[in-house]
N, C-alpha and C positions, 0 to 999 in steps of 0.2 A: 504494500500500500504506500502507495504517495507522500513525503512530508512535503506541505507547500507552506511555504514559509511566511507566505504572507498573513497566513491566517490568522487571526486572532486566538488569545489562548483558551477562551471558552468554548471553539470551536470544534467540535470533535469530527473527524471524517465519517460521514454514514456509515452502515454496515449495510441498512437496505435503501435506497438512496428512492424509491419509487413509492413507500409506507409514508403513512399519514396518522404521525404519532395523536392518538383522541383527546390527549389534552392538550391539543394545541388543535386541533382542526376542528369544526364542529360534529356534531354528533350522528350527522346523519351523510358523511363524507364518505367514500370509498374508492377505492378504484373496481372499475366496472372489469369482468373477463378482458374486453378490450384495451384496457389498461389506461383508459378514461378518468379522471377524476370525476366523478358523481356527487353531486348535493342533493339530498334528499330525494332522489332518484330522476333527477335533472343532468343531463352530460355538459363537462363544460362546452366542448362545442355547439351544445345545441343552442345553450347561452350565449355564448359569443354571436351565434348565425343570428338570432331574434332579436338581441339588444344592442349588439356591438359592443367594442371596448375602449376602452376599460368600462367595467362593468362591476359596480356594488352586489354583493349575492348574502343574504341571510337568512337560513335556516331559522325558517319561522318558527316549528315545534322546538328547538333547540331553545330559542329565547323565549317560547311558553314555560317554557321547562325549567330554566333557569330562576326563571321569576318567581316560577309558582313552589321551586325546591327554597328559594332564599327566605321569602316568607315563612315556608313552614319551620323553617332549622331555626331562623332564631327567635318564630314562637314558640318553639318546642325549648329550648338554649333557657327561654330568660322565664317561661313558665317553673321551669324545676325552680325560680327565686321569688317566684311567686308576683310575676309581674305583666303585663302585656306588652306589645312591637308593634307599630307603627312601621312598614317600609315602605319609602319616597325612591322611588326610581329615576338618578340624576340624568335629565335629561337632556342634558349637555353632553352628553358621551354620544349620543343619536338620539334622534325624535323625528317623528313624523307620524300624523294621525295616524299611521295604523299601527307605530309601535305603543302608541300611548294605548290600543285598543287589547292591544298582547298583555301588557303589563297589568291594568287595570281587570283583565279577565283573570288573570292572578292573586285577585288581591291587592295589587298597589296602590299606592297614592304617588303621584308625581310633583319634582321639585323642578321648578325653573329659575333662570334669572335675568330675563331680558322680556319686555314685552311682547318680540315677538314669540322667545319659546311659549308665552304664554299663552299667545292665539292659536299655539299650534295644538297646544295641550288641549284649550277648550274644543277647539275644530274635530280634534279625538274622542270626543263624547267623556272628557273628564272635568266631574263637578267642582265647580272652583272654593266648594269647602276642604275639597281631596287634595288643594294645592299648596306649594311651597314656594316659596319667594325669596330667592335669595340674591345677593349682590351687592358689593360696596359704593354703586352709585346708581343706584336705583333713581329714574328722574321723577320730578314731583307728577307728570301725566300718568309715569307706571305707578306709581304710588297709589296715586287720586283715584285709576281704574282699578288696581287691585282692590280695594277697601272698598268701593263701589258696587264690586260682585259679591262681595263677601268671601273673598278669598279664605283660605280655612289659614297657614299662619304665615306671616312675615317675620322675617330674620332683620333683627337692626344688627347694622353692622358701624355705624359708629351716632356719637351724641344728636350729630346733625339730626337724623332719619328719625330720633323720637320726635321732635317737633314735627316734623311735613307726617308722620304716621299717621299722632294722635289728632294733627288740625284738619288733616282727610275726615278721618274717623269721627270726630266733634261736628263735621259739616253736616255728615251723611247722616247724622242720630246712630250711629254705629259703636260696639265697642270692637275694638280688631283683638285677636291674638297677635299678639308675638314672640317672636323668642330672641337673645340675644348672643351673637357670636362674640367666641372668644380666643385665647391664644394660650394652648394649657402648657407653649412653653414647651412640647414634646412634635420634635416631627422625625417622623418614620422612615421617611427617606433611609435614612445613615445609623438609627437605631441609638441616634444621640437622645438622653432625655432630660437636656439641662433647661434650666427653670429660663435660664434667661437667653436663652442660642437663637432662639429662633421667632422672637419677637417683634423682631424691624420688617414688617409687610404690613401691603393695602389691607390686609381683611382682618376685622375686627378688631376689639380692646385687649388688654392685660387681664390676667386675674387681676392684679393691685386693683386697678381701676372697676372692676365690674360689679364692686358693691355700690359705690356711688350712681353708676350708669341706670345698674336694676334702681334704685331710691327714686331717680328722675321718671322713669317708664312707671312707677306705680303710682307717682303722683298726678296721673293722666287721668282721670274716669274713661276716658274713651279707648284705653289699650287695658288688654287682658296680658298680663306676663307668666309666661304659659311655664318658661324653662330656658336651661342656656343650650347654646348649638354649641360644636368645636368639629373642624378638620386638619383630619395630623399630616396627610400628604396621599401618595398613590403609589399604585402598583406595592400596597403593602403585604408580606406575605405569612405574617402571623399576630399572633393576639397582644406580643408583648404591649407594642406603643400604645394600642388601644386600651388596655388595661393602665398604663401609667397614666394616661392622659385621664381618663375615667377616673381613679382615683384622685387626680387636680382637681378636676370638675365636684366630683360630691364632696370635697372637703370646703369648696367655695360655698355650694350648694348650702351643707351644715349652717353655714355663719348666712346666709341669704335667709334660712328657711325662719330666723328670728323676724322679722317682717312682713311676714307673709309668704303663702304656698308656693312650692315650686315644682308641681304635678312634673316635669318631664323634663327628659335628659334628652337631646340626640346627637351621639356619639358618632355622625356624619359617615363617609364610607370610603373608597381608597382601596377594596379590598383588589390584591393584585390577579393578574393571570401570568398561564406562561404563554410568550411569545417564539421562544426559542426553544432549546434540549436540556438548555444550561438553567431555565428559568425553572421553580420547583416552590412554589406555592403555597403553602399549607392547603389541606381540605376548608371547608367553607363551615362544614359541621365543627372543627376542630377551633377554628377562628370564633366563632358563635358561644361553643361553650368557655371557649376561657376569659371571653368579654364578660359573659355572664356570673361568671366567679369572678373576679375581678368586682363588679358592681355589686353582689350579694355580699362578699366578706367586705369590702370599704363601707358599704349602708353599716351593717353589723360592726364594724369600729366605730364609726359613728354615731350610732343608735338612732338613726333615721330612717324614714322610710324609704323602702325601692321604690324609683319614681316608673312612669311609664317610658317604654325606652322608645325613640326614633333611632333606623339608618337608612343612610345615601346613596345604595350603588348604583352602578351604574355601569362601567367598563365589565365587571364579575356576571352580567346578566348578559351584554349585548358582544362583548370582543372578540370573544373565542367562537361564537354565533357566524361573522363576518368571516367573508373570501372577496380579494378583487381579482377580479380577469385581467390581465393586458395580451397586448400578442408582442413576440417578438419583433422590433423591426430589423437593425444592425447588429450585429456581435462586433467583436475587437479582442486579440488581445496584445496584454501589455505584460513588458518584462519590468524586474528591478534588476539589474545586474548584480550590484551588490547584498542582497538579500541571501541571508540563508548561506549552507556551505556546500561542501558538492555534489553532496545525498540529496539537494533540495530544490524542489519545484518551485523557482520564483517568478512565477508567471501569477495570472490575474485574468479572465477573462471578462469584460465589458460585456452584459446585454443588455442592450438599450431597447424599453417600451410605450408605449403609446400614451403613455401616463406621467405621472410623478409627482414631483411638490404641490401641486396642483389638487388633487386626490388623496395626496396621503404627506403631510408638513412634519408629522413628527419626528422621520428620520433629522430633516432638518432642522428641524426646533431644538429635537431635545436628544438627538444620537439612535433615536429607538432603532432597536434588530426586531428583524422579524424572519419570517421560515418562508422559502418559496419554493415548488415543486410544477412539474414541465405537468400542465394539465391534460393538453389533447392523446398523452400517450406514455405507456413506461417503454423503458428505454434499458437496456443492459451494459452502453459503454461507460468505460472508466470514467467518473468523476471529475471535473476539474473545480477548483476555487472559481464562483463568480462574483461579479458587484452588479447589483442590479439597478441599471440609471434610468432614469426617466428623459424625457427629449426638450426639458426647459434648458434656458442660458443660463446658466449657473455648474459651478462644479459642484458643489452640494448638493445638487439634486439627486440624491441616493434615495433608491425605493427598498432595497434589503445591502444592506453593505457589507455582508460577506455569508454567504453558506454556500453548500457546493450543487453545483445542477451536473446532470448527462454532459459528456464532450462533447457531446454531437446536437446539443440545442442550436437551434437554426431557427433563421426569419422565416416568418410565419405561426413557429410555434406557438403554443397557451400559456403563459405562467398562469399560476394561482397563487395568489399573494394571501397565507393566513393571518388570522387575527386581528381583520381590520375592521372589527364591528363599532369598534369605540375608537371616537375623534378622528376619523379621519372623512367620512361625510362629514362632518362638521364645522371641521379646519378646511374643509375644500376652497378654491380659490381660482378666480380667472388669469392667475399670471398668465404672461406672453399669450391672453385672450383664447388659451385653453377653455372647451366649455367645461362644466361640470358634469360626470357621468350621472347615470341612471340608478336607481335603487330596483334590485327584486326581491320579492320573497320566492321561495322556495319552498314546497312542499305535498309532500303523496306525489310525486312526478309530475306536477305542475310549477309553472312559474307566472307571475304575475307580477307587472308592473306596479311600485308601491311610490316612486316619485322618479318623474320622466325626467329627463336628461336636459342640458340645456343645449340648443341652435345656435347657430351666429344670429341668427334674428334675433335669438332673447339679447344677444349681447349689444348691437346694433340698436335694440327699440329703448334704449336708456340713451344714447346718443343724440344730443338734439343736432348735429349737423347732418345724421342722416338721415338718406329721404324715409320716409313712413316710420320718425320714430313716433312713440304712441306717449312720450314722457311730455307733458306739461313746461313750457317753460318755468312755472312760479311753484314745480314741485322740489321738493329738497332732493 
């Protein structure tokens, strides 16, 4: 076997290079006799021929399933403590009326934080008491319409948003809930949990400060102070942070609860997936039950009650759900000469597709790896390193920046890019006037259009110098 040098050291060389490891692919993925990738008994070619590519693909039953398994684990988790859950499915990871319609047939309640995920949430057939509102600059028209509909709770995220909440809420004859974000001082990321590390960001107050904060929100008649929010970070892969951060939170809670009630915790969400071989998770049952010890023995130090618990996920229901299609257009490859020593393969192969930062920003945002396997066919030749680019002007434009594909991948072929169910419809982007792809769901050997793709005419009719655009000049 091959050592290529360039690899990265988490990178292991396949053993079956054509397998579609199930936690990391979704759950109804295969390869067909023909050696086909299959989603829920859809071919990717057949996908590619109906939608073109690149091409969003999500295993609808996969995120029923998710949803409807996250619910029950940590009302099963936080019942043994003798308490109930609330789960808000962040809708920022993906949303579109029909996944709002998956989630909520599960059980959820959805959190947003822009006015538009808001309309999207409502357009989904979800009750705006089921909703969650969150964001450090919420403007005073999101505000005024959330409290309008009766939104079920708003997150203040700093002093400013008690006034514009409770003067909505005072107009309307309304009393609103809300909850208050905070900073417990623990983020996940790095597994640091120092009180004062991780303080200096937009979202929310300090412990110090959140006794004052709560003092000012109860002296409102028009706002109900339901409980404090906290999130530690993402792609976290076990119960620790959550448990330290949870016991910040009810020891704040304790000293709040002299004041008046503090019915609810929500302990926000983050919970990680794997993306890669290297990536490895905890189970979601395992994350569940040690949050819930965690809040059972703190309450019992404290001598306080278990409050009702909220959480946030959101990537944990939809990520591992998602596949993107591209086709191949060019290959390339490229040597390092000085790379590696004589045993070693320092080569690199480019295949450049239809897609890229455009589709999927995380490589470029934040370094993210991901897994990509040749869709329209398996394949027996040796292996080579490749870096998968996309066709914007940029060299960052990395769509998987190192796993290994077939030698013999060639234009035309299918990548299937896993674990794109989370952020990256959502980060999508018209650089260099790329449109945005297509959304499908998939399922029982069906596929179905769940949000159409954009045209150059969608791109064109925001344009006021071209002919038939349909934009207003006096619109913003």
């Amino acid at each position: 076997m091959a050592n290529f040098a360039l690899a990265p050291d988490w990178l292991a060389v396949p053993v079956q290079p054509n397998a579609l490891n199930p936690a990391i692919w979704p759950a109804h993925a295969e390869r067909t006799d023909a050696g086909e990738i299959s989603i829920a008994g859809v071919s990717a070619r057949a996908l590619a021929a109906e939608f073109g590519t690149p091409l969003y693909v999500f295993d609808e039953e996969d995120v029923r399933s998710r949803a409807a398994q996250m619910r029950e684990t940590f009302e099963a988790a936080f019942a043994a403590i003798g308490t109930t859950v609330s789960v808000y499915y962040a809708g920022k990871a993906f949303l579109s009326t029909a996944v709002v319609g998956w989630v909520r047939d599960a059980g959820l309640r959805v959190d947003v934080c822009s006015g538009g995920e808001l309309a999207v949430a409502l357009a989904g057939g979800a009750p705006a008491s089921e909703l969650g509102f969150h964001g450090n600059n919420k403007s005073v028209a999101e505000i005024d319409r959330a409290v309008a509909l009766g939104l079920g709770t708003i997150v203040i995220d700093s002093s400013i948003e008690i006034e514009r909440v409770a003067a909505a809420a005072a107009r309307l004859g309304r009393v609103q809930a809300v909850r208050l974000r905070v900073n417990s001082g623990v983020h996940a990321h790095t597994h640091e949990f120092l009180a004062t590390a991780h303080e200096d960001q937009k979202f929310g107050i300090t412990l110090a400060d959140a006794p004052a904060v709560v003092a000012a929100i109860r002296a409102h008649d028009s706002l109900d102070f339901r409980g404090l929010h906290c999130h530690i970070g993402s792609q976290i892969f076990d119960a620790a942070g959550f448990a330290e951060s949870a016991a910040r939170l009810l020891t704040l809670q304790a000293e709040l609860l002299d004041g008046g009630p503090v019915p609810e915790l929500n302990l926000g969400g983050g919970f990680g997936i794997a993306y890669t071989e290297a990536d490895s998770p905890a189970a979601i049952a395992d994350i569940a039950r040690g949050m819930a010890a965690a809040v059972g023995e703190q309450c019992a130090r404290l001598g306080i009650p278990v409050p009702h618990i909220a959480i946030e996920p959101g990537r944990s229901i939809v990520g591992n759900a998602g596949v993107t299609l591209y086709e191949v257009g060019t290959t390339k490859q490229v040597s390092v000469p000085d790379a590696g020593g004589a045993d070693t393969d320092n080569t690199r192969l480019y295949v450049s597709v239809d897609g890229g930062m455009s589709d999927n920003a995380r490589p470029a945002l934040y370094g993210a790896d991901y897994t990509v396997r040749v869709a329209n066919r398996a394949s027996e030749a040796p292996v080579r390193l490749v870096r998968v680019a996309g066709k914007h002007c940029e060299s960052g434009d990395i769509v998987v920046d190192a796993d290994y594909l077939p030698s013999d991948v060639t234009p035309g072929d299918l990548l299937a890019v896993a674990a794109t169910g989370a952020y990256c419809f959502s980060l999508s982007n018209n650089y260099n006037y790329l449109t945005r792809p297509p959304v499908v769901a998939v399922k029982a050997g069906s596929a179905r259009l769940i949000v159409r793709g954009e045209t150059e005419a969608d791109l064109l009719a925001r344009d006021l110098g071209a002919a038939g655009s349909t934009v207003q000049e006096t619109a913003r």
